[in-house]
C-alpha positions as CSV (number, residue, x, y, z in Angstrom):
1,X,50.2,7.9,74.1
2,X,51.4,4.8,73.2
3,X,50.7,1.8,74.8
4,X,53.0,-1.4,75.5
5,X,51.9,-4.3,74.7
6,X,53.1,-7.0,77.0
7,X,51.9,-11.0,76.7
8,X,49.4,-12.3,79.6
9,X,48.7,-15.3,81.5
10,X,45.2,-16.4,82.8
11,X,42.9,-19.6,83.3
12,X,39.1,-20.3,83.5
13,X,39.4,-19.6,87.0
14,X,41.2,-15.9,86.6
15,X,44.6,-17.2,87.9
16,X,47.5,-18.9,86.2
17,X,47.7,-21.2,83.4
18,X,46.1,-19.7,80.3
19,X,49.0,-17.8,78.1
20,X,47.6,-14.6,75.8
21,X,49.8,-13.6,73.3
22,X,48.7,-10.4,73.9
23,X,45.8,-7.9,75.8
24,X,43.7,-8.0,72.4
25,X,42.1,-10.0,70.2
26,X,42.2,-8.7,67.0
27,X,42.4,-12.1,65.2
28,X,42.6,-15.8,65.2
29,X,46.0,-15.8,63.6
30,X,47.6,-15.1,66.6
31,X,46.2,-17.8,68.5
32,X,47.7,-21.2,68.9
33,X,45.1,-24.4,68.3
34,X,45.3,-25.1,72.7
35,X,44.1,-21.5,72.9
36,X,41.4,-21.6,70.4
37,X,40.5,-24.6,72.2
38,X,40.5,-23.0,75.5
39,X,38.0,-20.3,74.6
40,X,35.9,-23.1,73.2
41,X,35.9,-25.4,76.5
42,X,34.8,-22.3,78.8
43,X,32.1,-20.9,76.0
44,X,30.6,-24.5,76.3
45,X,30.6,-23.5,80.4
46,X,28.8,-20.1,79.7
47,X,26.5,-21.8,77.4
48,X,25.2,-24.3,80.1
49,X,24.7,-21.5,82.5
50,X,23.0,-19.5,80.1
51,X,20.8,-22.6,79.6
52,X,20.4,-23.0,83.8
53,X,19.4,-19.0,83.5
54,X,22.0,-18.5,86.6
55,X,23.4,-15.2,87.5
56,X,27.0,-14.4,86.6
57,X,28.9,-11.2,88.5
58,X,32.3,-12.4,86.8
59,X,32.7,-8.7,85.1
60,X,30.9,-6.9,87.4
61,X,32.4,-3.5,88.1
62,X,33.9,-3.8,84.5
63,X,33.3,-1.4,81.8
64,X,33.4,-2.7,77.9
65,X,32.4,0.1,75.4
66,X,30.9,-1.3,72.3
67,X,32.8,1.4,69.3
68,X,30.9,0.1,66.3
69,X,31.7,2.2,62.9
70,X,29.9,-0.2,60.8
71,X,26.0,-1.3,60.8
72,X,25.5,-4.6,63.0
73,X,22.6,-6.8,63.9
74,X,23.8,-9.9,65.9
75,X,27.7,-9.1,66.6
76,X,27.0,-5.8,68.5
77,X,23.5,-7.2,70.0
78,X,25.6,-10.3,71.6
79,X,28.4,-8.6,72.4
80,X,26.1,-6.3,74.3
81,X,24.5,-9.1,75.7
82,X,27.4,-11.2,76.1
83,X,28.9,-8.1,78.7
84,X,25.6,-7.6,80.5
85,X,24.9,-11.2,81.2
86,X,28.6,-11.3,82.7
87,X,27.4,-7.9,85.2
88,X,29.2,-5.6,82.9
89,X,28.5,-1.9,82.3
90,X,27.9,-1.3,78.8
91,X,28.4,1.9,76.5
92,X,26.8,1.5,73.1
93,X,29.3,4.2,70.6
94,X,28.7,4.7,66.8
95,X,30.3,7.6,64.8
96,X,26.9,9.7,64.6
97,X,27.1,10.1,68.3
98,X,30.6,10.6,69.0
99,X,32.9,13.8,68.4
100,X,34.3,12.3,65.5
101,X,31.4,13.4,63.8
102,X,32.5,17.2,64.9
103,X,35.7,16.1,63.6
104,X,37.8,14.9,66.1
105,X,40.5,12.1,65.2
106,X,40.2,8.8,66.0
107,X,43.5,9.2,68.3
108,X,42.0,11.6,70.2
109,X,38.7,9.8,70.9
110,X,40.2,6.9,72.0
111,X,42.5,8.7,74.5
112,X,39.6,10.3,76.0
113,X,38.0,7.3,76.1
114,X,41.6,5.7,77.6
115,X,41.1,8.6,80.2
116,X,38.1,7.2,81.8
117,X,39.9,4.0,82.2
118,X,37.2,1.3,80.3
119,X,38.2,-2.2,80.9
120,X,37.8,-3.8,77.3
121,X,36.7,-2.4,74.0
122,X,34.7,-4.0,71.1
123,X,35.8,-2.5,67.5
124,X,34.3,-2.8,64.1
125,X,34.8,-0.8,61.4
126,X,34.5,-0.7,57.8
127,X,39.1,-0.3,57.4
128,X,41.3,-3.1,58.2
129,X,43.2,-2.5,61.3
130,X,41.6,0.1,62.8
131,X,40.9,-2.4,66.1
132,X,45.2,-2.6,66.0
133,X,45.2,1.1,65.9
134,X,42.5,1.7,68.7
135,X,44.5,-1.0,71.0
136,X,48.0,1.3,70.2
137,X,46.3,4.4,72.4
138,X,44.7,2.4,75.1
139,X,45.4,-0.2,78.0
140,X,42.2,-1.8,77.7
141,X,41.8,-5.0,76.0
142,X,40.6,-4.5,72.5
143,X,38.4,-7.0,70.5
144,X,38.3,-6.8,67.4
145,X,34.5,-7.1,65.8
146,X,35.0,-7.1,62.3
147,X,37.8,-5.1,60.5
148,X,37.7,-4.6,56.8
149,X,38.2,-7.5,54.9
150,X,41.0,-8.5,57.4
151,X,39.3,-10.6,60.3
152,X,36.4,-11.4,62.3
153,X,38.1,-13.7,65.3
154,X,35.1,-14.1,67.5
155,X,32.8,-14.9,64.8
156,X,34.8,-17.6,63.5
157,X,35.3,-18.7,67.0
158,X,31.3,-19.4,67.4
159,X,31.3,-21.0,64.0
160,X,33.8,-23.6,65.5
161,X,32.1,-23.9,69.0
162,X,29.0,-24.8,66.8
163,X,30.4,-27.3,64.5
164,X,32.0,-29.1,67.0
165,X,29.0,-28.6,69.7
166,X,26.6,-30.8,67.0
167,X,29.6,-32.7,65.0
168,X,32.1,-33.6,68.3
169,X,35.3,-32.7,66.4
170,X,36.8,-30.5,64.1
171,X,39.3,-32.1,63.3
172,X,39.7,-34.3,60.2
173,X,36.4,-32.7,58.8
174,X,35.8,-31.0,55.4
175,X,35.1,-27.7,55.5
176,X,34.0,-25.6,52.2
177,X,34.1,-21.9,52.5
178,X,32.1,-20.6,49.1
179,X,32.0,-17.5,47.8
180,X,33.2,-13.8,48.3
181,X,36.5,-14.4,49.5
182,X,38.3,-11.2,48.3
183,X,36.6,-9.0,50.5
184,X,35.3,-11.6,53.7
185,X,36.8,-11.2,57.2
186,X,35.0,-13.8,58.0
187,X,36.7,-16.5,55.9
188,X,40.0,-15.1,56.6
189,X,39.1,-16.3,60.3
190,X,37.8,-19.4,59.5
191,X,40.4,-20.6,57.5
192,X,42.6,-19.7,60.3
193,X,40.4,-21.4,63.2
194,X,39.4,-24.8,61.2
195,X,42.9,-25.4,59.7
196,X,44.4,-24.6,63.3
197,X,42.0,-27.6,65.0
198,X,42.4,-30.1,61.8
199,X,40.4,-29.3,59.5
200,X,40.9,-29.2,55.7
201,X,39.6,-26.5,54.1
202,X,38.7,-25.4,50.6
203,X,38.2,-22.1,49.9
204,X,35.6,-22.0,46.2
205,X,34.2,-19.2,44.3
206,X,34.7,-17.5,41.3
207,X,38.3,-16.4,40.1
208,X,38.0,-13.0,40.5
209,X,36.6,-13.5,44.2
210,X,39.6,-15.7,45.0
211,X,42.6,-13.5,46.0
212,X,46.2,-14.4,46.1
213,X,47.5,-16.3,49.1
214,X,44.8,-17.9,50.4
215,X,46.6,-21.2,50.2
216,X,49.2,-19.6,52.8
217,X,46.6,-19.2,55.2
218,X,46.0,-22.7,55.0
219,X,43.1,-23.1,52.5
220,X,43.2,-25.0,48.7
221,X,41.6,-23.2,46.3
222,X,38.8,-24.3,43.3
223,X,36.2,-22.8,41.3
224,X,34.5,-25.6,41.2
225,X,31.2,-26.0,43.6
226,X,29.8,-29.4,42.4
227,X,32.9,-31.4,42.5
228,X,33.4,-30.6,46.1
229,X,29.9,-30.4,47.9
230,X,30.0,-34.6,47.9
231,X,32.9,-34.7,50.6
232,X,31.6,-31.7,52.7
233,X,31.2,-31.8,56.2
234,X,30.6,-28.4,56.8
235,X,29.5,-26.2,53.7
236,X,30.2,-22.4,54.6
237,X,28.1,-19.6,52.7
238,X,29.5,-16.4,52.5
239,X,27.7,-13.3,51.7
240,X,28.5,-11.1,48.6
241,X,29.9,-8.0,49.7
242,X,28.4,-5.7,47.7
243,X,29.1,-2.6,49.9
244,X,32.8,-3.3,49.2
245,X,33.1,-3.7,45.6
246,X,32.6,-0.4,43.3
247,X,31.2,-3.4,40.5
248,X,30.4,-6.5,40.9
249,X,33.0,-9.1,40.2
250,X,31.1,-11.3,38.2
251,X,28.4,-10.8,35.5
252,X,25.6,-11.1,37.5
253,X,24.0,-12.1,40.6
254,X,21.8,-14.4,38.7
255,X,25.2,-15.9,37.6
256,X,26.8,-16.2,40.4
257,X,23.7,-18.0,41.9
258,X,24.1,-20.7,38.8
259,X,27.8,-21.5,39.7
260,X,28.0,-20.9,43.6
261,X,24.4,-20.4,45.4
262,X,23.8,-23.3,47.3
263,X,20.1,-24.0,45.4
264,X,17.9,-27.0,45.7
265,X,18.7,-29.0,42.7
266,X,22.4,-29.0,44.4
267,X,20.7,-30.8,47.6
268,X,21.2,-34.3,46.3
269,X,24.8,-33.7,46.1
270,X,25.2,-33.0,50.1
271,X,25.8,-35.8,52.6
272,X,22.5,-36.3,54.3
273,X,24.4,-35.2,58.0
274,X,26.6,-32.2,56.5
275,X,26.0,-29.1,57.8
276,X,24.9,-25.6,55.9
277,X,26.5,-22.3,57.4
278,X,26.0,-18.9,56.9
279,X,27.5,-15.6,58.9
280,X,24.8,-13.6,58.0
281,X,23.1,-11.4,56.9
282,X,21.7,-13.8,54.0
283,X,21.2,-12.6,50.5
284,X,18.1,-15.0,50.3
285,X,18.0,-16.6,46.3
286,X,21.6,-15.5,45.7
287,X,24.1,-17.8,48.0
288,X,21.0,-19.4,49.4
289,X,17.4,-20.5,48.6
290,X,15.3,-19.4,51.3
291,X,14.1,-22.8,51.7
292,X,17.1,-24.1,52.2
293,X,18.0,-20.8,54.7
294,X,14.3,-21.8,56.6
295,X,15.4,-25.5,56.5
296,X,11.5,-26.3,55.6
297,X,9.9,-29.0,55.8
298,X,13.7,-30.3,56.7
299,X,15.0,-30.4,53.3
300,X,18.1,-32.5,52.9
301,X,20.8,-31.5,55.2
302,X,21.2,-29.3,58.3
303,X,21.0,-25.5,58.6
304,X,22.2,-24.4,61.6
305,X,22.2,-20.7,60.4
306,X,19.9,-19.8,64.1
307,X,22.2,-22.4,65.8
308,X,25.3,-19.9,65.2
309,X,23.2,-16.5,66.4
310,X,22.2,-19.0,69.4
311,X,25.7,-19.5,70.2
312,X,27.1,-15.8,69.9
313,X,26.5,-14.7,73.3
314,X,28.2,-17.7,74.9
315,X,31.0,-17.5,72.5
316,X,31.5,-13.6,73.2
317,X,31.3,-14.3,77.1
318,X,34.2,-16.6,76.8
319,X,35.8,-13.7,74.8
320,X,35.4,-10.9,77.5
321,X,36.4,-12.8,80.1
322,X,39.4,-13.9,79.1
323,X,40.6,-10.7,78.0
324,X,39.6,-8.5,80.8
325,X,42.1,-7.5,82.9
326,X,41.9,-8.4,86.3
């Protein structure tokens, strides 16, 4: 079965207004800056609500099926949490539970799953563009949590909704996005979702973690920590993907630490009101001193690593409602 993909329209509200380009999400390079924008505005909505602990039935009677093929902490906990809070049912589905452990192709289990007639599902998975491929056998709205090294939409679009919930803009900021580009989805979304709303960004780690092409996605490029971090805004850690790479790209973590990790003796170099990002999870004393992680005794400038988990659910509620079909 194959399944026709036809652009939608819908607003805060569930009526007209609010143009999709399509019923999934499967990245933020689809997405036009009013649309990113748009998603922002009613997260910032959720998020007050959330706040006021007020009930929300917007998705009740809705199913969203969590298909995670990858180990997750915060994305599958607040997409969970992000679906009940909106009076969703929820199914939680990993690989060791499923028939695809017997076997059975991921076609097949997703038009079985298409047979039951689920409203939206939430993919991640360790290949790049198995979310597109799910959303080929289904008419539910897919969202894609994480793909490869290809894209991680929603968490980029909490990373925005935080900078700009304790900065007020995006735009004309300087964002730094440091360290395992090759293989991040994550940074392939921010670049996206800051460039898109005015940012400048400037992508920095060590050669062979700097693939071709990034400057097309609308990042500059530099191996060169120091002689950025003075300008930064927003200074963007990135975990080494150790997982993905059959040897490490570098001589040594201890190394990359030196040239990259975002250490104390490099504090002095940060703008006093720049913030410190991180997607998670950390690799405490590689592209972070734990200090610095635990913002103790509030050394130098801001980590808002909690502020980002914080902001996950509402971020993810703006994201299911918006795609759900009505």
């Amino acid at each position: 079965m194959t399944v026709k993909k036809t652009p939608r329209t819908l607003s805060a509200s569930g009526g007209g207004g609010f143009f999709l380009p399509r019923k999934d999400l499967l990245g933020l390079r689809d997405l036009s800056r009013g649309q990113i924008l748009h998603i922002l505005d009613r997260a910032l909505l959720y998020k007050k609500r959330l706040g006021e602990r007020r009930r929300n039935e917007e998705l009740r009677g809705k199913t969203v099926i969590n298909l995670f093929f990858e180990p997750s902490t915060r994305t599958r906990t607040s997409f969970e949490l992000a679906a009940k809070r909106l009076s969703a049912d929820v199914i939680n589905m990993s690989p060791q539970t499923s028939s695809l452990s017997k076997g059975e192709s991921l076609k097949d289990m997703v038009e079985n799953l298409e047979a039951m007639h689920p409203d939206l599902i939430v993919v991640r998975h360790a290949a790049s563009g198995v979310p597109g491929l799910v959303a080929h056998y289904t008419k539910a709205g897919v969202i894609n949590a994480g793909d490869g090294s290809h894209e991680h939409p929603t968490q980029a679009l909490l990373d925005l909704f935080t900078v700009r919930e304790i900065l007020g803009k995006i735009a004309g900021l300087k964002v730094l996005i440091v360290g395992d580009l090759a293989y991040s989805r994550v940074a392939r979304s921010n670049i996206y979702g800051f460039s898109k709303l005015g940012a400048k960004v400037t992508a920095i780690g060590p050669a062979t973690l700097l693939p071709p092409g990034l400057e097309r996605l609308g990042a500059s490029v530099s191996t060169d920590l120091n002689a950025h971090l003075p300008d930064a805004d927003v200074i963007m850690l990135l975990r080494i993907q150790r997982e993905r790479q059959e040897t490490l790209n570098f001589p040594s973590l201890s190394e990359y630490t030196r040239f990259y990790g975002l250490t104390k003796d490099r504090l002095p170099l940060l703008k006093k009101e720049a913030l410190i990002m991180h997607p998670g999870p950390i690799n405490r004393g590689v592209e972070i001193d734990p200090e610095i992680a635990d913002n103790v005794g509030g050394v130098g400038p801001r980590t808002v690593i909690l502020k980002q988990v914080e902001n996950a659910t509402a971020v993810r509620m703006a994201v299911l409602r918006l795609w759900c079909h009505s």
